[in-house]
C-alpha positions in Angstrom: 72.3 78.9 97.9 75.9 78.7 97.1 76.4 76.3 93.9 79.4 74.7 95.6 77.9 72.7 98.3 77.2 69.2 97.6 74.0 68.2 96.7 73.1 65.4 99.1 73.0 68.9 102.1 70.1 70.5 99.9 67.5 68.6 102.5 68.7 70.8 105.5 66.1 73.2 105.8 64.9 71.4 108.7 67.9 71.5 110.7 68.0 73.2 114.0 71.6 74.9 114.7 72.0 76.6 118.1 75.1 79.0 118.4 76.4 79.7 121.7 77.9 83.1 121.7 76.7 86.7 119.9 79.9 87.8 118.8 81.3 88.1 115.3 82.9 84.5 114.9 79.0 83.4 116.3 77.5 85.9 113.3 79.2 84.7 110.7 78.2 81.3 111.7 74.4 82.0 111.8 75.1 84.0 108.4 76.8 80.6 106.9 74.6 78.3 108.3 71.3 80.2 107.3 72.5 80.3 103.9 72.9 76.5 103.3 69.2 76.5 104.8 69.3 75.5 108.6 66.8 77.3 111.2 69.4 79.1 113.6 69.1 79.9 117.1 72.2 82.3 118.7 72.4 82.4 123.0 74.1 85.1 124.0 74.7 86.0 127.5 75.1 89.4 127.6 73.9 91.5 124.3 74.3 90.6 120.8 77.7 92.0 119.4 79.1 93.8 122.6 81.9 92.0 123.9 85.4 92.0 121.9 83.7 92.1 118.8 82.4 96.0 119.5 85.4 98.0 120.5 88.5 96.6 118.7 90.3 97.9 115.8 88.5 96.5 113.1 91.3 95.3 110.7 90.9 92.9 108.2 94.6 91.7 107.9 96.1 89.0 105.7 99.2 90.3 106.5 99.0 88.8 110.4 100.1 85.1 109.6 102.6 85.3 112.2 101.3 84.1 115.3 102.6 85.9 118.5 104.6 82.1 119.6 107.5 82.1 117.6 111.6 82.2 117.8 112.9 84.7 121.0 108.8 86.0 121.8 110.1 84.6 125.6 112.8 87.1 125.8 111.1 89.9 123.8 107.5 89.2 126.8 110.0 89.2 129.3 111.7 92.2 128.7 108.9 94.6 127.8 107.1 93.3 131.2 109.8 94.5 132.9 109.2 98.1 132.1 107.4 100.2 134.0 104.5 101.2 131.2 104.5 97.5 129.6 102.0 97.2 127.1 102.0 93.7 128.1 100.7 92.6 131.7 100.5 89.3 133.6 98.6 90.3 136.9 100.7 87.7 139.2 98.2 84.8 140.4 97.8 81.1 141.2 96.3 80.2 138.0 97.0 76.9 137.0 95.5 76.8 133.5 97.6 80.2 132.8 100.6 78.1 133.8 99.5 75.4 131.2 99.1 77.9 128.8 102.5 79.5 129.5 104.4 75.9 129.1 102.4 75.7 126.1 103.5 79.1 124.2 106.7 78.7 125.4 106.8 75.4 123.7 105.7 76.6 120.7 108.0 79.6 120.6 110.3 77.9 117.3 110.5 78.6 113.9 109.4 75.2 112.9 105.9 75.3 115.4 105.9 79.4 114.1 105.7 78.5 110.1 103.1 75.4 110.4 100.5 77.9 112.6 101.2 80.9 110.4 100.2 78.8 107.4 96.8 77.4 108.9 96.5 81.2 109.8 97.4 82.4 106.6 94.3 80.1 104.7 91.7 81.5 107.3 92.9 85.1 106.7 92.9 84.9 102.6 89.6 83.5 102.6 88.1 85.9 105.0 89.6 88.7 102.8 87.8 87.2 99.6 84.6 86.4 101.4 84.1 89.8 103.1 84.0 91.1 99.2 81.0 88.9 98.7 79.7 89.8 102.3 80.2 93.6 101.8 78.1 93.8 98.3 74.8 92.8 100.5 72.3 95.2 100.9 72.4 96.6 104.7 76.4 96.0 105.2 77.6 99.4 105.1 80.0 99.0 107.5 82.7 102.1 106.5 84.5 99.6 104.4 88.4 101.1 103.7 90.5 98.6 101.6 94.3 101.0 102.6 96.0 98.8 104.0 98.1 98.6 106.9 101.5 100.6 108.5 103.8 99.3 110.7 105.6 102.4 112.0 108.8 102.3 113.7 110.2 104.5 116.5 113.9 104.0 116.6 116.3 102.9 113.8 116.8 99.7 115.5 113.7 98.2 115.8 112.9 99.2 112.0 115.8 97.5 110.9 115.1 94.7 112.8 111.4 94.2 111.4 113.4 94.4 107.9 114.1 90.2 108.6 110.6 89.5 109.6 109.2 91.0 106.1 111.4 89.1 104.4 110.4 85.8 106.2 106.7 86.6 105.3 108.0 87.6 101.7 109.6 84.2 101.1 107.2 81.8 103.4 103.7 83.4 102.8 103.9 85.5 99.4 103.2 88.4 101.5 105.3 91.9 101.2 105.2 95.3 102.4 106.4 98.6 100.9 109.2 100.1 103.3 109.6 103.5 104.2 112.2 105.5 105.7 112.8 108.7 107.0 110.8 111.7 105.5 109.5 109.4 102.5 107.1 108.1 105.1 106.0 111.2 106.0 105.1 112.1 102.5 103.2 108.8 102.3 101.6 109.8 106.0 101.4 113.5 106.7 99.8 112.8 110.1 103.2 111.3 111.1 105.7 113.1 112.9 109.0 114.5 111.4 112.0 111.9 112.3 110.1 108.6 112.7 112.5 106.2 111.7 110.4 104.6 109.0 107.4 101.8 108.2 106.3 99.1 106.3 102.9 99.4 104.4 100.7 96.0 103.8 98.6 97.0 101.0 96.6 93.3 101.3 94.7 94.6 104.6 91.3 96.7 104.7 89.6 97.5 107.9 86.0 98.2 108.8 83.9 99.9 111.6 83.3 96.3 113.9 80.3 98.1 115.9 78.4 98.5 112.4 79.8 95.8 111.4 77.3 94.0 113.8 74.7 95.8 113.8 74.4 94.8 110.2 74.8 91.3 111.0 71.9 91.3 113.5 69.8 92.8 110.9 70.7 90.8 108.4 70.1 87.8 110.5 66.9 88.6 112.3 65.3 89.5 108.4 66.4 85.8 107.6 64.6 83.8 110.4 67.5 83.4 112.5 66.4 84.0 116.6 68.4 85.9 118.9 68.0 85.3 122.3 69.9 88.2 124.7 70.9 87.8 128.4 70.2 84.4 127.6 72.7 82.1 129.5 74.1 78.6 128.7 73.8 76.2 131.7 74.2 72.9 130.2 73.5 69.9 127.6 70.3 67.4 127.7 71.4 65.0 125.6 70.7 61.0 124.8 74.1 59.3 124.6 76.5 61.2 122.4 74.3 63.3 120.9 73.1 66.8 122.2 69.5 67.2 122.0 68.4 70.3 124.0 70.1 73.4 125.6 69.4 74.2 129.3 69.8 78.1 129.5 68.8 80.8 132.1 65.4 81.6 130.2 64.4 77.8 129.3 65.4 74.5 127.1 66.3 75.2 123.4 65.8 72.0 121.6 68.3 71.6 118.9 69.9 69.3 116.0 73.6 70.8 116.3 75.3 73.4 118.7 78.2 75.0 117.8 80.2 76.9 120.4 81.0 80.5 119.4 81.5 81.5 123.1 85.2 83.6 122.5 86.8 83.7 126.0 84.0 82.0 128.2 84.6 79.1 125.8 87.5 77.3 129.0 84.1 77.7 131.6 81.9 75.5 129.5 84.3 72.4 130.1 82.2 70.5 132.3 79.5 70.2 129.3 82.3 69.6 126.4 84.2 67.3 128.7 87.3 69.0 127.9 88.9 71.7 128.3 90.0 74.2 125.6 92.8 76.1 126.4 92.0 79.6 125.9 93.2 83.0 128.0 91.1 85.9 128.2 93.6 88.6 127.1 92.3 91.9 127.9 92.1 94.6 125.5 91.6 98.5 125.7 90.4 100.9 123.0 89.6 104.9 123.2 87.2 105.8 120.1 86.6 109.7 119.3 85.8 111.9 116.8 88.7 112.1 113.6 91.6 114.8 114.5 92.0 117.5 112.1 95.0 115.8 110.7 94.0 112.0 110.6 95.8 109.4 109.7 94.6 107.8 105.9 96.0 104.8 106.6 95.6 102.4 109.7 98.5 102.4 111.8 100.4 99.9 114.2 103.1 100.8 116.6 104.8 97.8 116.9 107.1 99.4 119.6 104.2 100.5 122.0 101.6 98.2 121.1 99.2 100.2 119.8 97.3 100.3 116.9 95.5 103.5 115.4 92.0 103.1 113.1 90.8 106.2 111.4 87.6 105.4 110.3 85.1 107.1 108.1 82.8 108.3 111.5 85.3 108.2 114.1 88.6 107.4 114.8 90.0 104.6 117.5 93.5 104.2 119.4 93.4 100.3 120.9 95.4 97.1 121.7 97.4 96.1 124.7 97.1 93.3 126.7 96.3 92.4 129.7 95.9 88.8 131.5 94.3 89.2 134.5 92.1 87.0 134.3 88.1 87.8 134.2 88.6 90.5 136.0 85.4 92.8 134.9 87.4 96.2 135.5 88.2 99.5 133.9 92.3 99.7 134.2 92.2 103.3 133.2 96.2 103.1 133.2 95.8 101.1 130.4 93.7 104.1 128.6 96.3 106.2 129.7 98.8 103.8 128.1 97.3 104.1 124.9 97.4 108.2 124.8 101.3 108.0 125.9 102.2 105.4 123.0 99.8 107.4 120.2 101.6 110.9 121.0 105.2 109.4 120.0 103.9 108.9 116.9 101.1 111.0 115.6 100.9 114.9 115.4 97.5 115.2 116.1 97.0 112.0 118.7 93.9 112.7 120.3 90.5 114.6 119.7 87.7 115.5 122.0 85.1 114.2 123.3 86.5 110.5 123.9 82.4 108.9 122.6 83.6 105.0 124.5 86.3 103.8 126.9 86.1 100.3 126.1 88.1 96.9 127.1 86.7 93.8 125.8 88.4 90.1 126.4 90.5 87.9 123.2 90.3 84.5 123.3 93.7 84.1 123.5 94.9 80.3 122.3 98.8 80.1 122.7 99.1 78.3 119.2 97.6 80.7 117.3 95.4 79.0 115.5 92.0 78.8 116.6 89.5 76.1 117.6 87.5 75.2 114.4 85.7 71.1 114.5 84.1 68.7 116.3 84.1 67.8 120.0 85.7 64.8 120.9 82.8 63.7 123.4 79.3 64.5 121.6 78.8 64.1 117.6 77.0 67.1 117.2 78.7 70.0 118.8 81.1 71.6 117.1 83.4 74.4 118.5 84.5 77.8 116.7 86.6 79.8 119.2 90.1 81.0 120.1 90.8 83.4 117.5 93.1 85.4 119.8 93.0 88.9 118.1 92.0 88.0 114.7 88.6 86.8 115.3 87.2 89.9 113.0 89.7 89.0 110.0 88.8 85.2 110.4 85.1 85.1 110.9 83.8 84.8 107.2 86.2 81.8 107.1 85.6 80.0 109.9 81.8 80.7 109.7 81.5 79.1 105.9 83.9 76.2 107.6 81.8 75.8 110.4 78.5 74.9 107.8 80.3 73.0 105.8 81.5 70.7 108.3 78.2 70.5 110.0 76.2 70.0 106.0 79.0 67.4 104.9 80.2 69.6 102.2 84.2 69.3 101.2 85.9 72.3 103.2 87.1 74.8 101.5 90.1 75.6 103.8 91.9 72.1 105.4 89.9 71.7 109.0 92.9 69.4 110.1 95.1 72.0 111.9 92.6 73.7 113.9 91.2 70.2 115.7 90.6 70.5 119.5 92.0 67.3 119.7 95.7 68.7 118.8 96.4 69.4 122.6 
């Protein structure tokens, strides 16, 4: 048991925690709240770890404090949207909680609104990177653990010039710096880089994992310790007495419970008639290709900032992901997003692709225009607690919002400030 939680939440052994949702954010929860002694229960509606937490890129990134709202992202959407291979899609529709959630990033789209979400973002991220050391040293968790880094690489001139402003805003603001390269220096820190790139910017803070194994792990570890998985297992609604939750109705019977805490990633907006609110969440859709590693991988994980698209070599693969897509919950393959990915990896990269492609995947982010991610209590019951909108950093946040999570529901003093991640802050 960890010897920092308080000792008036030593009697919690008792405690029955249901987690609605089996993805990672849900995992580390179970993993957080089994170690301060609760019996866990995890509802998952499809299968355990195979929604966005199977397929993405699997970067563990302190260096993402920016969130995506911030001073001219209007113009920057608008203008990529209007080219004809946008890595960036809004399929047009009457929507009107997309609407709400267009006011609301465009609201938020200042320097001011920018700085106060990148540093809740920032705490999450740091803690997660010093928590997945402790995770990582547990027996079971080899999960092709790389601590490289990450590189930003840079097409044209102009753009890597430009991104020159933004490391020197997270230089002075956040204590985080990156190495820059130009010309044929980054090619002698990248051989599997074209010739006349016009440079990058290496993060050496970020580490990145294999997010399928990653789970797997987590299952394993979970169902050794007690905790119950029920699969294909849907959430229907609340019993409860009052204010207080006491049983889950779901597709395969009643769960009874002492807590629930809401892990459910993008289905989190369709549970509002049992929250009695509504959280304001977008499923952004994401693609990813994974294949065997090219003869001349990359070393390093890779972002293209000017196509969107990120490249993960991995110790037993190698993955090319990212766009995104809001179309909804549309359940589709978009195979020109695939095809996206190939087209943006091949400006880059001498050796893009290799054969066979093992997974075409697409998986949704809860998308939460903010940036910062749902993590506290419900307004309308006093023991349900939601953990969701983690937008594309739900892997590099989980070990931090998990250990939040039980220490909010145990009583014990929060080791990152809960206050700007409150539902209540719409």
């Amino acid at each position: 048991m960890p010897s920092n939680l308080q000792p008036e939440i030593r009697n919690l052994k008792t405690r029955r925690v249901v987690i609605i949702g089996g993805g990672v954010i849900g995992a580390a929860c179970a993993y957080y709240l089994r170690q301060i002694g609760c019996g866990v229960t995890i509802v998952e509606k499809g299968a355990f770890g195979r929604g966005c937490s199977h397929g993405n890129c699997g970067f563990v990134c302190p260096s993402h404090v920016l969130p995506h709202a911030g001073p001219g992202a209007i113009g920057n959407i608008l203008r990529a949207m209007m080219q004809p291979d946008s890595p960036l899609t809004v399929r047009p529709r009457f929507d009107l909680q997309l609407f709400r959630w267009l006011w609301g990033f465009a609201r938020r789209c200042n320097e001011k609104a920018m700085l106060e979400a990148g540093a809740a973002i920032q705490a999450l991220l740091q803690s997660s990177r010093t928590l997945y050391d402790d995770l990582l040293q547990k027996p079971g968790f080899d999960v092709e653990w790389q601590a490289r880094g990450m590189l930003f690489v840079f097409l044209t001139q102009a753009a890597h010039e430009h991104y020159a402003a933004t490391d020197q805003l997270m230089r002075d603001r956040f204590q985080v710096g990156a190495v820059r390269y130009d010309g044929s220096a980054l090619n002698e820190f990248e051989p599997a880089l074209k010739e006349g790139l016009a440079g990058g910017w290496h993060y050496d803070c970020d580490a990145h994992l294999r997010p399928d194994k990653l789970m797997f792990a987590f299952r394993d570890h979970l169902l050794a310790r007690g905790v119950v998985i029920h699969e294909q297992c849907e959430f229907r609604n609340f019993t409860s007495t009052g204010r207080v939750v006491q049983s889950l109705e779901t597709s395969t019977g009643n769960i009874p419970t002492d807590a629930v805490v809401i892990a459910a990633g993008a289905w989190t907006p369709l549970l509002h008639q049992a929250l009695g609110i509504r959280v304001p969440v977008q499923p952004g859709k994401g693609y990813s290709l994974t294949m065997p590693r090219p003869a001349r991988c990359p070393a390093t994980p890779l972002i293209f900032e000017e196509h969107r698209v990120a490249i993960t070599p991995m110790q037993s693969g190698y993955r090319i992901g990212s766009t995104m897509e809001f179309a909804g919950y549309d359940d589709t393959m978009n195979r020109s997003r695939l095809d996206l990915l190939r087209k943006g990896a091949r400006h880059y990269l001498l050796e893009p692709e290799a054969e066979p492609v093992q997974e075409e995947w697409w998986g949704w982010r809860p998308m939460i225009y903010d940036g910062k991610p749902v993590i506290g209590p419900t307004p309308n019951q006093d023991n349900v607690w939601i953990a969701a909108g983690h937008g594309m950093l739900g892997l590099s946040m989980a070990p931090a919002t998990g250990r939040l999570v039980s220490e909010m529901i145990s009583g014990a003093t929060p080791h990152v400030d809960p206050a700007p991640f409150a539902v209540t802050r719409f």
